[in-house]
C-alpha angles and dihedrals in degrees: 000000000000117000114253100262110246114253111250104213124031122249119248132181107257111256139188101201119113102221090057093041096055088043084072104038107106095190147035101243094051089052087053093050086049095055092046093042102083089042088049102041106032105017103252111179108249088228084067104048090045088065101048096042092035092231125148107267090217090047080053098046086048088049100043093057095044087051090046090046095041117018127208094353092066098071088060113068100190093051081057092059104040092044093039109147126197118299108273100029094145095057123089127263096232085052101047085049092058090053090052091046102041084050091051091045101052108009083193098075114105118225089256086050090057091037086063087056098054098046095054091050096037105023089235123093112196124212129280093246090047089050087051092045099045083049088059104041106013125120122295113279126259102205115100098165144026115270096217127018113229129294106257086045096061098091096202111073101206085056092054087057104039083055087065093049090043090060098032080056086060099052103278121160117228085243101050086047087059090047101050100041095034101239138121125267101234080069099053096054090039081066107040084051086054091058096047101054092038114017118213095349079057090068091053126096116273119230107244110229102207123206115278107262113228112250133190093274094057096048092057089048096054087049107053081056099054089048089048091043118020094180099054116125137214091268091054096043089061099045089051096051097039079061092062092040099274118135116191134155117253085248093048089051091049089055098054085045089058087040105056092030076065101047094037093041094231118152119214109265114230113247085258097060097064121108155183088291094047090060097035080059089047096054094044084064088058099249116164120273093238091055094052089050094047085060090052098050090045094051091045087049091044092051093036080060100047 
């Protein structure tokens, strides 16, 4: 009859108190496994195991993730440095293409600027230092050509803009766009807000509507106005014609004045030398009562004054 074999290792109760629990650890790494287990496992705050170990919380915030990110290996510190991989070896390849990609396309992006790429097309957005060391030793780049040609060189217009709204789409900044395509900044957001108020007819080209050009019929009319009331101005002028169906700017206006004062020889009257006729004139074009009494007040005051 064979002996009964030893046991090894002695049996102990099961415990959950720290100080018993560091007394039977035999090595660092197994102490430091101890004092993550209970964060890792059952979700213990960190602000909680750091009081009964007497560890740092932030040294058990740090450990926690690199245990969550490497594993084992990363309670042996030298096992880190000997087995070290390349930066950003978590994240995927696809991922670390589109850095080196999105770097060789537009050299002007900054590494927060990527990182919101990627986060839009990958729901992950990497650090600002990852971004910097993928760039540096990521895989080779894929892009061979520019997407899209600057802005002033895409001959449909509806295309030069699509192409802002396309990369704004991506994740573009409105800085990095001007800069791609070479163009300023007023018009890209001239034609994001475009899109966004009209959608794809917001991209086509708007009609122009020109100023209306003075014709034979406004100049007479101007003129009949100027013979009737030499001391109209640009503004009444307007206000008369638009009440015929004339529609002139007040600068337009000022020029027929100066035009048919010329022709007529008719000097411009000063405010105090308009009278009862003037506003009944006035009236008669259809101008506002308000106004009419304005002129009055300012010809009294001016002769008041002389």
């Amino acid at each position: 009859m064979s002996a009964v074999p030893r046991r090894r290792r002695e049996r102990r109760e099961p415990t959950h108190d720290w100080q018993e629990i560091q007394q039977q650890t035999l090595w660092p790494e197994q102490e430091w496994y101890e004092k993550l287990r209970p964060m890792l496992l059952f979700g213990q705050t960190a602000a909680s195991r750091a009081k009964e170990t007497g560890t740092s919380e932030r040294t058990l915030h740090y450990k926690a993730d690199q245990f969550e990110q490497e594993g084992m290996v990363s309670l042996f510190p030298n096992e880190r440095t000997s087995t070290a991989v390349s930066p950003g070896r978590n994240l995927p390849e696809d991922l670390r293409q589109l850095i080196v990609d999105l770097h060789a396309e537009h050299p002007g992006f900054t590494p927060h600027e990527i990182a919101t790429i990627c986060f839009l097309r990958f729901e992950r957005r990497p650090s600002d230092h990852t971004v910097k060391r993928v760039i540096v030793s990521g895989p080779k780049s894929t892009v061979t050509r520019r997407r899209y040609p600057p802005y002033a060189q895409i001959a449909d217009p509806y295309q030069r803009r699509r192409a802002i709204v396309d990369l704004h789409a991506e994740g573009w900044s409105n800085t990095a766009i001007s800069a791609y395509l070479q163009t300023p900044r007023h018009r890209v957001y001239e034609v994001l807000k475009r899109w966004a108020l009209f959608g794809h007819k917001g991209l086509e080209d708007i009609p122009q509507w020109h100023a209306r050009k003075a014709g034979t019929r406004e100049i007479d009319e101007v003129g009949k106005l100027v013979q009737d009331t030499p001391s109209l101005g640009a503004y009444r002028v307007r206000a008369a014609l638009e009440q015929i169906g004339i529609h002139l700017s007040q600068a337009t206006c000022g020029r027929l004045l100066a035009l048919n004062r010329k022709l007529y020889g008719i000097r411009e009257l000063l405010p105090c030398a308009v009278g009862e006729q003037n506003l009944a004139h006035a009236k008669s074009v259809g101008l506002s009562g308000s106004a009419v009494r304005g002129a009055l007040d300012l010809g009294r005051s001016i002769s008041d004054c002389q």
